[in-house]
C-alpha positions as CSV (number, residue, x, y, z in Angstrom):
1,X,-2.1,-19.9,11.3
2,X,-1.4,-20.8,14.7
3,X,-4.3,-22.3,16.6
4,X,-6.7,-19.6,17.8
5,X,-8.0,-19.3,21.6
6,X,-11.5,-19.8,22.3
7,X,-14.3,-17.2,22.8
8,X,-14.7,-15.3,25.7
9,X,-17.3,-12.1,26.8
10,X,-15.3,-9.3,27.3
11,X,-16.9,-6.4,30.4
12,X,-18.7,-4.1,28.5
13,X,-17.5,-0.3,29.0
14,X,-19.5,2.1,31.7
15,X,-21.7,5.0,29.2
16,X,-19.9,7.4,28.4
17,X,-20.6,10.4,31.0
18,X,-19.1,8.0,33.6
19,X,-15.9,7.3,31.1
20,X,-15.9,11.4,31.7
21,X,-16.1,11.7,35.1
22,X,-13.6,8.8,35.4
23,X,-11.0,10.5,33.3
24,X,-11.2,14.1,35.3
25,X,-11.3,12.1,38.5
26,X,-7.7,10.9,37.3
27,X,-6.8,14.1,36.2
28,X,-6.5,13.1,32.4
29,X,-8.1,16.2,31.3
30,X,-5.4,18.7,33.0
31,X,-3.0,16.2,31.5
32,X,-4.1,16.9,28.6
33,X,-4.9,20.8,29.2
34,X,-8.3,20.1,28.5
35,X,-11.3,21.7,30.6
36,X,-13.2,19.3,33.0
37,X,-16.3,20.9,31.4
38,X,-15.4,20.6,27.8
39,X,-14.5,16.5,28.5
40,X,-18.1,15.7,30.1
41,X,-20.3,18.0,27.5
42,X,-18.2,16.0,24.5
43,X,-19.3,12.9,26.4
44,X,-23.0,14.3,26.9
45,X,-23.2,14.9,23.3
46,X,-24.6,11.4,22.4
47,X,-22.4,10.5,19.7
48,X,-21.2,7.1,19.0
49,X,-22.5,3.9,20.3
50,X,-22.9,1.9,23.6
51,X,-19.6,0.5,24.4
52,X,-17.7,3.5,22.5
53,X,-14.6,4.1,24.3
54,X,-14.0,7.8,24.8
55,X,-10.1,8.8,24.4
56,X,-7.4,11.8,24.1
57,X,-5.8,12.1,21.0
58,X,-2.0,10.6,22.1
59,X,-1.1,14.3,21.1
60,X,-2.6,15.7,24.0
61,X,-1.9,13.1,26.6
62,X,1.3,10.7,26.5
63,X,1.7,7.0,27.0
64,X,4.1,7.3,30.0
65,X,1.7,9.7,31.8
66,X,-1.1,7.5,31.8
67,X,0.6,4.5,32.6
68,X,1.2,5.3,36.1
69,X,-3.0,6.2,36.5
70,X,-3.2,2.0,35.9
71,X,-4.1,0.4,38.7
72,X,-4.5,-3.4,39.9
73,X,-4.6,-5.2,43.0
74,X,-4.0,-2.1,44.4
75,X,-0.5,-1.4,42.4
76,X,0.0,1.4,39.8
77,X,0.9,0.6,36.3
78,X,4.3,1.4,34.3
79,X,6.0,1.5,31.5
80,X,9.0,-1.3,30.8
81,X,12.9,0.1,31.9
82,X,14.0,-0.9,28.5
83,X,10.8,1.1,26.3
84,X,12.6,5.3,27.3
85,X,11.2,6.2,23.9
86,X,7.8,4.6,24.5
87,X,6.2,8.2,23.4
88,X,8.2,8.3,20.1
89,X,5.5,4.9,19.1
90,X,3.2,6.9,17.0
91,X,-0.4,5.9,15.4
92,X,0.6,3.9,11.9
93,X,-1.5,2.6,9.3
94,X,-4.0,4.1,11.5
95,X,-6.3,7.1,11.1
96,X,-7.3,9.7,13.8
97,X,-9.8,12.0,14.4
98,X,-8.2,15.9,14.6
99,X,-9.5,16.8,17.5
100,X,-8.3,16.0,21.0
101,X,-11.3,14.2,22.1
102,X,-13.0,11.2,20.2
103,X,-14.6,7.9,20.2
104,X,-13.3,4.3,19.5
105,X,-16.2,1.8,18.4
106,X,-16.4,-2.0,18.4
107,X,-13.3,-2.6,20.4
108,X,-12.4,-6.1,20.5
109,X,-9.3,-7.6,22.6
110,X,-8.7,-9.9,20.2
111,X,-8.1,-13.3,22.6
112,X,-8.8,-15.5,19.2
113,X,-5.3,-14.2,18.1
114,X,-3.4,-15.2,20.8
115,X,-0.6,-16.7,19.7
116,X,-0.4,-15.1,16.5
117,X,2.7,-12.4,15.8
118,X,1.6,-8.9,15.1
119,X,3.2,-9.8,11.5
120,X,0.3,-12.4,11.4
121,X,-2.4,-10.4,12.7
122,X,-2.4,-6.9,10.7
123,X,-3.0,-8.0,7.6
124,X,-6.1,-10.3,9.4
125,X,-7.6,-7.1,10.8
126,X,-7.0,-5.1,7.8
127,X,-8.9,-8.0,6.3
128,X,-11.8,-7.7,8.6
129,X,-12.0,-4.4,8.1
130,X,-10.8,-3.9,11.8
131,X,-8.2,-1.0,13.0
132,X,-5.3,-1.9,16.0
133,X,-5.9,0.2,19.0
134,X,-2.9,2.7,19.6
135,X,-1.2,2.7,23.1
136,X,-2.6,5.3,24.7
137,X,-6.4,4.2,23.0
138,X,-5.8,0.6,25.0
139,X,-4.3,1.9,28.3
140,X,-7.8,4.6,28.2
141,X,-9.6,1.1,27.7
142,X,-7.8,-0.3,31.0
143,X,-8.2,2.9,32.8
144,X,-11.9,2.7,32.3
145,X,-12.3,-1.1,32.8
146,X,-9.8,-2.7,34.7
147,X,-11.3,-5.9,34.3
148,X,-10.4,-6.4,31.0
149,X,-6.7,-7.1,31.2
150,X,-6.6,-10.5,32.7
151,X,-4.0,-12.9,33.7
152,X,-3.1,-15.2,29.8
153,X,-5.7,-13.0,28.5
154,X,-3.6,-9.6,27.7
155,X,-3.3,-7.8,24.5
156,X,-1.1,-5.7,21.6
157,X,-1.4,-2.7,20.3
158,X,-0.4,-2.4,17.1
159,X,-1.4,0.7,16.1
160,X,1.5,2.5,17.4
161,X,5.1,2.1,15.6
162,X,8.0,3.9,16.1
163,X,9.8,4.9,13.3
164,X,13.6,5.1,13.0
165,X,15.2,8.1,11.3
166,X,15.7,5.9,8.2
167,X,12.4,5.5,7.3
168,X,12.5,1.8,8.7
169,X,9.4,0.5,11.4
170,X,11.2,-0.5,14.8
171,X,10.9,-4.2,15.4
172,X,9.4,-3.6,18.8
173,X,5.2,-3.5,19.1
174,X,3.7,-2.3,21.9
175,X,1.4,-4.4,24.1
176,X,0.0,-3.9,27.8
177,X,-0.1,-7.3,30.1
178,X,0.4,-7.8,34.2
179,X,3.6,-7.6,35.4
180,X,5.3,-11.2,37.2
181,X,7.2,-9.0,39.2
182,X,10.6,-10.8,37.6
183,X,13.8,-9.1,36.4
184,X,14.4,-5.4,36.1
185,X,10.1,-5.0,36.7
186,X,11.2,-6.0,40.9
187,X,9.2,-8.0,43.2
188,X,7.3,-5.1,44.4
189,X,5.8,-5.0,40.9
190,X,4.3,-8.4,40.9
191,X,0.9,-8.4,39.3
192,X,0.9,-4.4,38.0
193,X,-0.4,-3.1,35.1
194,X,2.3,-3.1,32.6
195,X,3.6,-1.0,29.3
196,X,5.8,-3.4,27.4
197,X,6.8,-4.4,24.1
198,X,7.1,-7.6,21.8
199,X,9.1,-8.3,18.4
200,X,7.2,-7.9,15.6
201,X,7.8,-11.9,14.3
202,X,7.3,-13.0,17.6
203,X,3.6,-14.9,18.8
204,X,2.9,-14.9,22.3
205,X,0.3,-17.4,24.0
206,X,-1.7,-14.7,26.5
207,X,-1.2,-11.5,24.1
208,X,-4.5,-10.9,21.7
209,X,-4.4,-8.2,19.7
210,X,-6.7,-4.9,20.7
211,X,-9.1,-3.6,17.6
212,X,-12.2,-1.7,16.8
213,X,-14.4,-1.1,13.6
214,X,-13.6,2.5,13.8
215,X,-13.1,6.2,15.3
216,X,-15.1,9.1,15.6
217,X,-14.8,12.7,16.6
C-alpha cells in the first residue's frame, strides 16, 4: 500500500441544535421541503453521539443544491463543468436510514489514505468496519465545519456511484477539495469549495477518504 500520511486532529463538529439552526439558516430545510421546526426538534431529540453529523437523506436535498451553500475565503462552492450528472451518483454499498433526517457517527476524513485509490481504500474500510460518506453526507460535513477541508488535506466520497444503464459502476468517484482556480474552474474560483471527481484506479496525494462507524435515524 502506498505510504500513508501522518495523523492529524480533525475540528470536532458544533452539538447538534447548532448543526440545526445552521442548516435552516442556509435554507437546507426548505430545500429539502422539510419544516424549520421538524429539523431542530429531530436535533433536540438527543439521539446519537457528540460529534454525530446531522444530514438530509440525498433524496430530499441534491448535491448540486448544496454545493453552492459552500463557502471559503469568502467564495461559494460548486460543482465541476464536466460532473452535469453529479445527482445521478447515488449511495452504493452503503445503507441509509428511511427517513429524511438522520445521523452520521464516527466520521473520519481519512488523511492516513491519502494517496491510496478508492480501489485501494474500500475494501480497507469495509475491513475496519467503516462506511464511505456519500456526497451530500460530506458537503453537510463542510457546511457545518468549514475547517475541515484544508489545503493537501481534502477528501473522497466513495459512497456515491453512478451507475450506467448496463449495470456497470462509472469510473468516476466523487470527492470535494479547494478549487486552484485553473482551467474551465476560472481564476475567479481560486481557493472555492469544490465538487469534483477522480478515477476509480487513480491515488491522489491530498484526497483522504471520508468514513464513519455508522448511521442512524
Amino acid at each position: 500500500m502506498p505510504d500513508t500520511a501522518s495523523a492529524v486532529t480533525v475540528p470536532p463538529l458544533p452539538p447538534l441544535a447548532i448543526q440545526a439552526e445552521r442548516l435552516v439558516e442556509l435554507g437546507v430545510h426548505e430545500l429539502a421541503g422539510i419544516p424549520a421546526d421538524e429539523l431542530r426538534t429531530f436535533a433536540a431529540a438527543g439521539r446519537g453521539d457528540d460529534g454525530s453529523l446531522l444530514a438530509v437523506h440525498p433524496d430530499r436535498v441534491s448535491a448540486s443544491a448544496l454545493a453552492p451553500l459552500l463557502r471559503r475565503d469568502g467564495k461559494s462552492g460548486f460543482v465541476v463543468t464536466d460532473m452535469p450528472d453529479v445527482d445521478l451518483f447515488a449511495p452504493c454499498t452503503v445503507e441509509v436510514p428511511d427517513a429524511p433526517l438522520y445521523l452520521v457517527a464516527g466520521l473520519d476524513r481519512g488523511d492516513h489514505m491519502a494517496n491510496w485509490s478508492p480501489e485501494e481504500a474500500l475494501p480497507a474500510l469495509t475491513k475496519e468496519n467503516r462506511t464511505p460518506l456519500l456526497l451530500t453526507e460530506g458537503i453537510h460535513w463542510v457546511l457545518q465545519q468549514p475547517t475541515v477541508l484544508e489545503r493537501n488535506r481534502c477528501f473522497m466520497t466513495i459512497g456515491s456511484r453512478l451507475r450506467k444503464a448496463n449495470g456497470a459502476l462509472d469510473a468516476r468517484t466523487p470527492a470535494i477539495w479547494i478549487s486552484n482556480g485553473t482551467g474551465r474552474d476560472g481564476r475567479e474560483r481560486r481557493n472555492a469549495p469544490k465538487v469534483g471527481w477522480c478515477w476509480w484506479g487513480n491515488r491522489h496525494t491530498w484526497l483522504g477518504f471520508a468514513s464513519a462507524t455508522g448511521r442512524e435515524h
